[in-house]
N, C-alpha and C positions, 0 to 999 in steps of 0.2 A: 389417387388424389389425397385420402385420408392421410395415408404415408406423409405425402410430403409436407401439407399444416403441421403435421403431427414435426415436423423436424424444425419448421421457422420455429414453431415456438420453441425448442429448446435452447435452439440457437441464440435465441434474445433472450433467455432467460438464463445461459452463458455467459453471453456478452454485456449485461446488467451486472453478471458475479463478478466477472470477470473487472466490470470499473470497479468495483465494490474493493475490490482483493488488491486493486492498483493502489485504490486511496489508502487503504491501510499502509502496505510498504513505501508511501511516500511519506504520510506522519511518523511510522516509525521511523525512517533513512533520518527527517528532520529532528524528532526529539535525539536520536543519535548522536545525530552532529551538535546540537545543544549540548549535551553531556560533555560531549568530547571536549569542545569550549571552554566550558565551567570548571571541569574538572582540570584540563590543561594550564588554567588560568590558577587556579586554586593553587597547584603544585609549583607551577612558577612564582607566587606571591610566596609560597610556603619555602620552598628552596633557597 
């Protein structure tokens, strides 16, 4: 029985990391695509 509390929690203390580690690669994916924009836009005014 120990065993298995012993595994919910790490399980949810995964899957807490695991949103954690989501939200990051989604604000980077978005600042990304920002650059990409900016920068896009820059070189086509500049060109």
């Amino acid at each position: 029985m120990g065993k298995n509390n012993k595994r919910v929690k790490t399980s949810a203390k995964e899957e807490k990391q695991g949103k954690k580690v989501m939200l990051i690669i989604g604000i980077a994916a978005i600042v990304l695509m920002l650059l990409l924009i900016v920068a896009g836009s820059m070189m086509g005014s500049g060109a």
